[in-house]
C-alpha positions in Angstrom: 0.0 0.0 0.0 1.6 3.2 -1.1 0.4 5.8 1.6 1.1 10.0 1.0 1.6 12.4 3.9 0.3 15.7 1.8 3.9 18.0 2.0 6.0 15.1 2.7 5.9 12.0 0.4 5.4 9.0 -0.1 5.5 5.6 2.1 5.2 2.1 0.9 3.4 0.0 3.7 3.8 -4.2 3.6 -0.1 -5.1 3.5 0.5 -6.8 7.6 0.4 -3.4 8.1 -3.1 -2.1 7.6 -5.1 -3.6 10.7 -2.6 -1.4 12.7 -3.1 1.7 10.1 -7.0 1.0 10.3 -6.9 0.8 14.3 -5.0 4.5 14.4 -7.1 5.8 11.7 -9.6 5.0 13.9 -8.6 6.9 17.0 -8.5 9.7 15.2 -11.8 9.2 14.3 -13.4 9.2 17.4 -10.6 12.2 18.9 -12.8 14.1 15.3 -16.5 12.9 16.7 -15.6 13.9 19.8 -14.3 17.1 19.4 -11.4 16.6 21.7 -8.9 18.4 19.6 -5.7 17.3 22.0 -6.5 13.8 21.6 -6.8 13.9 17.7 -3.7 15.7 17.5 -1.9 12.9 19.8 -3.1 10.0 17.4 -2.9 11.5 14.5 1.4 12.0 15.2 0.7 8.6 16.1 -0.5 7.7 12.8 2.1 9.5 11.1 4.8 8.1 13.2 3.9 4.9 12.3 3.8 5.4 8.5 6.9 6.8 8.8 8.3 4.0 11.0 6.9 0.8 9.3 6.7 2.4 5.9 9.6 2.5 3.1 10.0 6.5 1.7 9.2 6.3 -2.2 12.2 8.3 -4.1 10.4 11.7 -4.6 11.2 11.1 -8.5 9.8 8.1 -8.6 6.1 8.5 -9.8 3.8 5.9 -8.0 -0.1 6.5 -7.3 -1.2 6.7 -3.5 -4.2 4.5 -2.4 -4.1 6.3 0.8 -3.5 10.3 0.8 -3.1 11.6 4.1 -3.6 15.2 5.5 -0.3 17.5 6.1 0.7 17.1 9.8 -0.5 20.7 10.4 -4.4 19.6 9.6 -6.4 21.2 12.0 -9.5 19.7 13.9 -11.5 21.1 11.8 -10.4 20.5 8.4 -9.8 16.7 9.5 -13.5 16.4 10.1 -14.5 16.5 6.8 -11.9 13.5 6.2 -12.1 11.9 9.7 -15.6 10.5 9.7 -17.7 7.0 9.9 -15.2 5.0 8.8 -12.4 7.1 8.7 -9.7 7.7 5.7 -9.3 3.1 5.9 -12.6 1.9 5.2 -13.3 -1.7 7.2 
């Protein structure tokens, strides 16, 4: 799974990864429905962090389509709930 950080790059993920993605996607989720900016903020680095951990950077001249695009790490609250929602940017 190739996975974008908007104003970073690229990450390719190994597909063991995505139950873990899914579960911090979804975090963020309820942080969104909640309101409680502090927590989004928390698990949403966490999301990132693990992205950038687990995942392998894409050369920035490579071209490679994302199947996963996410925010900048700068989103606020309130842009993030349009995306952050239901099922969250990992549907399942």
């Amino acid at each position: 799974m190739i996975v974008r950080i908007a104003t970073e790059g690229q990450y390719e993920l190994g597909e063991g990864d995505t139950a873990e993605l899914n579960e911090l996607d979804n975090e963020a989720v309820h942080a969104c429905e909640a309101g409680d900016e502090q927590r989004f903020h928390a698990s949403y680095a966490r999301l990132l962090e693990f992205v950038r951990s687990n995942g392998q950077a894409v050369p920035h001249d490579q071209l490679v389509g994302s199947d996963l695009i996410l925010p900048p790490p700068d989103v606020s609250i309130e842009e993030a709930r349009e995306e952050f929602s239901g099922e969250g940017l990992i549907p399942g």
